[in-house]
Z-matrix of the N, CA and C atoms (Angstrom, degrees):
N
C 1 1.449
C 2 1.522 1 108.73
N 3 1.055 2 121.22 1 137.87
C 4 1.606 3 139.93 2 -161.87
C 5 1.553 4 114.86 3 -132.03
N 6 1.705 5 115.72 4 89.08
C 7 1.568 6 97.33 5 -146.70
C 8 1.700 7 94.70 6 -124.25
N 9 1.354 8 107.52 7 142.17
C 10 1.660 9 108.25 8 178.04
C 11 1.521 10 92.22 9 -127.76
N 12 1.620 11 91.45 10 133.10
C 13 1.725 12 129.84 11 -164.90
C 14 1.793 13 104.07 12 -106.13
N 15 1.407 14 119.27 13 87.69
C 16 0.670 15 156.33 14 -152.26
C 17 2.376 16 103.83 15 -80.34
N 18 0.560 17 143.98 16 79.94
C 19 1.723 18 133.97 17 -131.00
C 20 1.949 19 81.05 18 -123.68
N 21 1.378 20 130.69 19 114.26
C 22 1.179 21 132.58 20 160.33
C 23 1.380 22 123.91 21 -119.27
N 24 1.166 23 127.16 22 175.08
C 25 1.860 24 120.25 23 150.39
C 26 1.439 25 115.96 24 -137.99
N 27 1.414 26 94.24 25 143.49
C 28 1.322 27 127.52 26 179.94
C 29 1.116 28 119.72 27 -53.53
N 30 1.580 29 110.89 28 -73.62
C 31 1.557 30 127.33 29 -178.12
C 32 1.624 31 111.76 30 -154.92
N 33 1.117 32 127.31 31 -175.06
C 34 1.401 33 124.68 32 176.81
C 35 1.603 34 96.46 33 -163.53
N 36 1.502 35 86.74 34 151.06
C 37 1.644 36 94.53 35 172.32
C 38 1.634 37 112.06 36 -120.25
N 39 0.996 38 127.49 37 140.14
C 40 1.496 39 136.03 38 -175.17
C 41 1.465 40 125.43 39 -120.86
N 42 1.109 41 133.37 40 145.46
C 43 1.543 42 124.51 41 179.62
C 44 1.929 43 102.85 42 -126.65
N 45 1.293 44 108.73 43 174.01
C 46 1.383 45 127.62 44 176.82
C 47 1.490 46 120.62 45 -91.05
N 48 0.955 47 117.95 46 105.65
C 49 1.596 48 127.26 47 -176.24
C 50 1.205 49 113.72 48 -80.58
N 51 1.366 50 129.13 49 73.49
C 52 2.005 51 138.99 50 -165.98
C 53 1.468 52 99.37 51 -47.36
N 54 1.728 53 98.77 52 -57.64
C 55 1.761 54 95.57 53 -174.66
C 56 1.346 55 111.87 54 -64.45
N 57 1.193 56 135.62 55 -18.88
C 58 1.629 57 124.10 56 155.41
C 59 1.719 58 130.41 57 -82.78
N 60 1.500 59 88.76 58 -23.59
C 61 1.606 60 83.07 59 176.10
C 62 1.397 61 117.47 60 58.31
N 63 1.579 62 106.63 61 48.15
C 64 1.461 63 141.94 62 161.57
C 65 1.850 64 114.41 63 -141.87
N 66 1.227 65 105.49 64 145.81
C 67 1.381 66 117.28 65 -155.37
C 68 1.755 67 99.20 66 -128.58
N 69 1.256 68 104.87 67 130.02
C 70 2.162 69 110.23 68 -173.74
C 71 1.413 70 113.71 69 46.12
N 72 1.825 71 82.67 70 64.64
C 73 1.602 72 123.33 71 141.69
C 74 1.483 73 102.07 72 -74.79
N 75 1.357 74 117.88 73 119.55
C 76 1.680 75 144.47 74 172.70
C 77 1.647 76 91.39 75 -63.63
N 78 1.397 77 101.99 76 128.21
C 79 1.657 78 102.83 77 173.21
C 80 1.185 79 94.29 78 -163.76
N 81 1.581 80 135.10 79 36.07
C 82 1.380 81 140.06 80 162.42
C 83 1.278 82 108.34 81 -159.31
N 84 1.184 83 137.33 82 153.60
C 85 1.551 84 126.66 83 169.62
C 86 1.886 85 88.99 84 -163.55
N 87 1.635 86 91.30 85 130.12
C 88 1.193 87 116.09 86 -172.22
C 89 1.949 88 97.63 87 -104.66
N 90 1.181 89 118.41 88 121.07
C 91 1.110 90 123.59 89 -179.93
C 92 1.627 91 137.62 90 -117.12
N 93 1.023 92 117.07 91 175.77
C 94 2.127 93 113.05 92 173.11
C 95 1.189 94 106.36 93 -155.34
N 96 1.362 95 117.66 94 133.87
C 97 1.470 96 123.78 95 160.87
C 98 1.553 97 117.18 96 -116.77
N 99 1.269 98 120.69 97 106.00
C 100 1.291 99 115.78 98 169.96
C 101 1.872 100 117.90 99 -79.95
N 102 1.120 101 106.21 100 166.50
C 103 1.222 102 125.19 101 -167.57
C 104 1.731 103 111.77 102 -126.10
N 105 1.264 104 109.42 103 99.66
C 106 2.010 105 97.40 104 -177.30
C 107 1.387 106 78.11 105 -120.34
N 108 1.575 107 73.93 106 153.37
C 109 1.748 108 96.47 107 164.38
C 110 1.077 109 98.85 108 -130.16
N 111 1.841 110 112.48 109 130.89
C 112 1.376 111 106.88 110 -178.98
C 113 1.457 112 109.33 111 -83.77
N 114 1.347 113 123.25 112 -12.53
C 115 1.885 114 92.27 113 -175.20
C 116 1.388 115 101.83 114 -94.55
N 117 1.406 116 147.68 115 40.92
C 118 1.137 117 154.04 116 -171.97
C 119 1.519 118 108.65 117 -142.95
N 120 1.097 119 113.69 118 -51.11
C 121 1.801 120 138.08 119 -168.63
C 122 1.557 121 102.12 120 78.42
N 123 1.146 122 121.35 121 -3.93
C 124 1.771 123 126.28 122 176.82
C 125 1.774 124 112.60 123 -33.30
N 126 0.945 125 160.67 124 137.47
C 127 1.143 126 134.25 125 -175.65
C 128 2.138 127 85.79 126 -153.19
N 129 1.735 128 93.59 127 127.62
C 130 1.638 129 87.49 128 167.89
C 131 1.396 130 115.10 129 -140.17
N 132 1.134 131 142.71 130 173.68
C 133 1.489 132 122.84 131 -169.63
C 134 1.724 133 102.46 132 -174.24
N 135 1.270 134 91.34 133 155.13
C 136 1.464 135 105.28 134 -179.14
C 137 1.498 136 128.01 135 -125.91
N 138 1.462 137 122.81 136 164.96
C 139 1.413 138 100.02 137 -160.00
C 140 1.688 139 96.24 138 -125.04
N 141 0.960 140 133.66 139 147.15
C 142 2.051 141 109.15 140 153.73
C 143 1.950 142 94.11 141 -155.84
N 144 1.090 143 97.16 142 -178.79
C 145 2.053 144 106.86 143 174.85
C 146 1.345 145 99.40 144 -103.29
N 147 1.514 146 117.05 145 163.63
C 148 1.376 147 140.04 146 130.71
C 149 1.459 148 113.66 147 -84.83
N 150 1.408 149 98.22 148 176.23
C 151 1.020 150 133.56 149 142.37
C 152 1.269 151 143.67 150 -80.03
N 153 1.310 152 158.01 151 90.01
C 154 1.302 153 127.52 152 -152.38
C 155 1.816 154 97.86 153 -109.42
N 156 1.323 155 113.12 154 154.07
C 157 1.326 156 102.41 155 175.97
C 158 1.364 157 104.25 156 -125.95
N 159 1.398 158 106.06 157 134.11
C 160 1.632 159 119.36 158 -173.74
C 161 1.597 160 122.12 159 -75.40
N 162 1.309 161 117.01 160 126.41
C 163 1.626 162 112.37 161 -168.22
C 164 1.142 163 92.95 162 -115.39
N 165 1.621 164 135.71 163 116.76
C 166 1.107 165 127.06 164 177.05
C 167 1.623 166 118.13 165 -68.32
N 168 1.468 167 89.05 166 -24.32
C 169 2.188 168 85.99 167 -176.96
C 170 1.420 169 89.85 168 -64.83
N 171 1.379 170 122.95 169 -77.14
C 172 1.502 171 129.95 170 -165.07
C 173 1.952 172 99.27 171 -17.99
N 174 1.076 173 89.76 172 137.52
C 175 2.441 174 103.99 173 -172.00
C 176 2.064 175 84.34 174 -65.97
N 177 1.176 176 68.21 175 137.73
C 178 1.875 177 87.34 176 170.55
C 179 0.959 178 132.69 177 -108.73
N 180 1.582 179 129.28 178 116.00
C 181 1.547 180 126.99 179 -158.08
C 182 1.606 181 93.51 180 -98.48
N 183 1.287 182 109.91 181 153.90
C 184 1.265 183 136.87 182 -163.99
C 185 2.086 184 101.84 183 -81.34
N 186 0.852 185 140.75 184 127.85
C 187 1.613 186 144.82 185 -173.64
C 188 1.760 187 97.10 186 -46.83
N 189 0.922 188 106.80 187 -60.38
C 190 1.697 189 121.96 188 157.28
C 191 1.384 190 111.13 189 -2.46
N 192 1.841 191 107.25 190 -74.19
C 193 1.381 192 121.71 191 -145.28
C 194 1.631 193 97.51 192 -100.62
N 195 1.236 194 126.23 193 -1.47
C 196 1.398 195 128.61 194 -178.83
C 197 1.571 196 114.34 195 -53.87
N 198 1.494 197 116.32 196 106.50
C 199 1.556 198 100.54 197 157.78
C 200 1.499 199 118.92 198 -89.27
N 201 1.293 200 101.32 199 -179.70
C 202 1.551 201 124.73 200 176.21
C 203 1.643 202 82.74 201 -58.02
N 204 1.293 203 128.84 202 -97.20
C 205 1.463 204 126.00 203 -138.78
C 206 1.664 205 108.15 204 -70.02
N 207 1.527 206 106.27 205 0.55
C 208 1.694 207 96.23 206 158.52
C 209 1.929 208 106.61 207 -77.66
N 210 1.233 209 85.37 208 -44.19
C 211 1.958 210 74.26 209 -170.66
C 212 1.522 211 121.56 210 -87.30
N 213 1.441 212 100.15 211 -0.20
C 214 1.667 213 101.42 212 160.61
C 215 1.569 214 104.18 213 -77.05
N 216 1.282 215 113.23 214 -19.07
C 217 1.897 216 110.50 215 173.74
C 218 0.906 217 112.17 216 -54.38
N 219 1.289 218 124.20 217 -40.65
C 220 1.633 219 132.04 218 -130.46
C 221 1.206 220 89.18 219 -106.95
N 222 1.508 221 125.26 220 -48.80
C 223 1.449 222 122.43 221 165.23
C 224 1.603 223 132.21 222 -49.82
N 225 1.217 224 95.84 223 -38.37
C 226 1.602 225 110.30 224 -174.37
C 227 1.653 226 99.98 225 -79.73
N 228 1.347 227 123.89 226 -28.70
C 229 1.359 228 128.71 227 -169.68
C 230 1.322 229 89.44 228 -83.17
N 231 1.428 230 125.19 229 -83.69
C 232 1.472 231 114.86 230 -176.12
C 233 1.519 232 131.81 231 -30.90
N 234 1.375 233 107.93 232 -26.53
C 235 1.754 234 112.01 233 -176.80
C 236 1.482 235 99.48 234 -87.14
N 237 1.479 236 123.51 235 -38.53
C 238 1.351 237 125.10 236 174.31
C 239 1.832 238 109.14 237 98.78
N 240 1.233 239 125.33 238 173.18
C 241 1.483 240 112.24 239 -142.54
C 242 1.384 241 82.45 240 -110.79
N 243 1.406 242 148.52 241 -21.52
C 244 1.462 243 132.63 242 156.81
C 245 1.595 244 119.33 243 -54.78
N 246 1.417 245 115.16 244 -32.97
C 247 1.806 246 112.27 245 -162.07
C 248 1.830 247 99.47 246 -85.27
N 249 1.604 248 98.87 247 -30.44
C 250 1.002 249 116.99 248 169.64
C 251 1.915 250 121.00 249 -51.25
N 252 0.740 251 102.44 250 -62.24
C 253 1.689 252 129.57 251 177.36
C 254 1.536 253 92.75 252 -59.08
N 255 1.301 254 127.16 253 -38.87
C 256 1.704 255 137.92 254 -162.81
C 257 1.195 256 105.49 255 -69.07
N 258 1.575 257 120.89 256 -56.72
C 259 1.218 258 149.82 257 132.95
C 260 1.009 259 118.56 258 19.49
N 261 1.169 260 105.29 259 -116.42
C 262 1.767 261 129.01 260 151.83
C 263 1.354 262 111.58 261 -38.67
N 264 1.319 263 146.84 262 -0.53
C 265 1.459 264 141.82 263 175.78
C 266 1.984 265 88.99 264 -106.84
N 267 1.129 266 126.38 265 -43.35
C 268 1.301 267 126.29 266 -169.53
C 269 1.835 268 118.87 267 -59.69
N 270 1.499 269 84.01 268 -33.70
C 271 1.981 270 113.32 269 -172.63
C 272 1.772 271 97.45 270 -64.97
N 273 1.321 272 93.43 271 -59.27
C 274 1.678 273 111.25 272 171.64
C 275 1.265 274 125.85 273 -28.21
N 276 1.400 275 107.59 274 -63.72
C 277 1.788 276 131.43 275 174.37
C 278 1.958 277 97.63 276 -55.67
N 279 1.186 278 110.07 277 -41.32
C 280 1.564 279 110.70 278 -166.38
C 281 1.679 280 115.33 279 -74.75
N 282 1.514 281 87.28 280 -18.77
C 283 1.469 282 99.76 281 161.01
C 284 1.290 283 128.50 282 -78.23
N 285 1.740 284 117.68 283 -42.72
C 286 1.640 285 126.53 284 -165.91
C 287 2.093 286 82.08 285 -90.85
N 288 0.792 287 115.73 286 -23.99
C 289 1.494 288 112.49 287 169.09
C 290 1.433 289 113.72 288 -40.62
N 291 1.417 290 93.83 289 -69.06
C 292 2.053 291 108.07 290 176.76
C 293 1.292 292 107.52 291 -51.17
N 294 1.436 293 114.66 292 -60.04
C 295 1.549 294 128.20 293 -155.08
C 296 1.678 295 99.20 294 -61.83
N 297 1.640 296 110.56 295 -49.83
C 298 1.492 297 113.15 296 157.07
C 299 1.036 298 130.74 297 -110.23
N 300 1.064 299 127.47 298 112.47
C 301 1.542 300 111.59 299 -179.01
C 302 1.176 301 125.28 300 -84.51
N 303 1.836 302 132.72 301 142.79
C 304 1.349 303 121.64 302 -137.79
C 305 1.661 304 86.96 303 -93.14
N 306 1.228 305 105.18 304 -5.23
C 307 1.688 306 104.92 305 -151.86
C 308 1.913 307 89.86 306 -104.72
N 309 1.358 308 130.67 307 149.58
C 310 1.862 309 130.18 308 -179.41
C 311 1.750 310 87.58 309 -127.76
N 312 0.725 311 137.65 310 130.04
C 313 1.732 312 139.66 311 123.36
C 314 0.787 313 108.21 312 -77.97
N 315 1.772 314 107.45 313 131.92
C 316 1.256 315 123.59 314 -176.86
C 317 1.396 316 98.51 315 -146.12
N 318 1.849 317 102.08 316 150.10
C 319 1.513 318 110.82 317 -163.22
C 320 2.022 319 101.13 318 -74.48
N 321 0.853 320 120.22 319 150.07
C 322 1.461 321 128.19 320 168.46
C 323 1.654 322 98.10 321 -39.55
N 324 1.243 323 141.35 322 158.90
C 325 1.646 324 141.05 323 -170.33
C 326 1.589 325 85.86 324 -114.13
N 327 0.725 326 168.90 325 72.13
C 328 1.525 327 172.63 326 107.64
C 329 1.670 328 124.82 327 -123.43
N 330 1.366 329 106.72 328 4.90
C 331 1.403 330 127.30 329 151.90
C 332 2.116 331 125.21 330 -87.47
């Protein structure tokens, strides 16, 4: 199995930081990771949010200037590189799931 982990976002929610006097500070991020397998084309994926927590020292990018692979950081950093790995090991199983299924129906043997 040959699998590309696919990491997007949905939506995000942001609030206003008065004591900074900056406006859509990221403090939610709604996310998806798909799962393809190329020698199958099977593809399955899952969705859930973070949390993001705001560091005012950390330099602050403008809502504007946000890419995709900054806030897949922030996601992947916040979940941490085991839940991450968990993740992507779970997507996997949902694949060898299809490809096998753990479950056989089988006709009664006297039918």
């Amino acid at each position: 199995m040959s699998s590309t982990y696919i990491w997007t976002v949905d939506s995000m929610t942001t609030f206003t930081d008065t004591a900074n006097n900056i406006a859509n500070v990221v403090n939610s991020v709604y996310y998806r990771v798909n799962d393809i397998d190329s020698d199958s084309g099977i593809t399955v994926g899952m969705s859930d949010n973070v949390q993001i927590v705001y560091n005012p020292d950390d330099p602050f990018i403008e809502y504007a200037n946000l890419t995709l692979d900054t806030v897949i950081s922030w996601v992947q950093g916040t979940l941490g590189a085991n839940t991450v790995s968990q993740i992507q090991s779970n997507l996997d199983g949902e694949i060898q799931s299809i490809l096998n299924p753990p479950i056989t129906i089988l006709s009664p043997p006297w039918t």
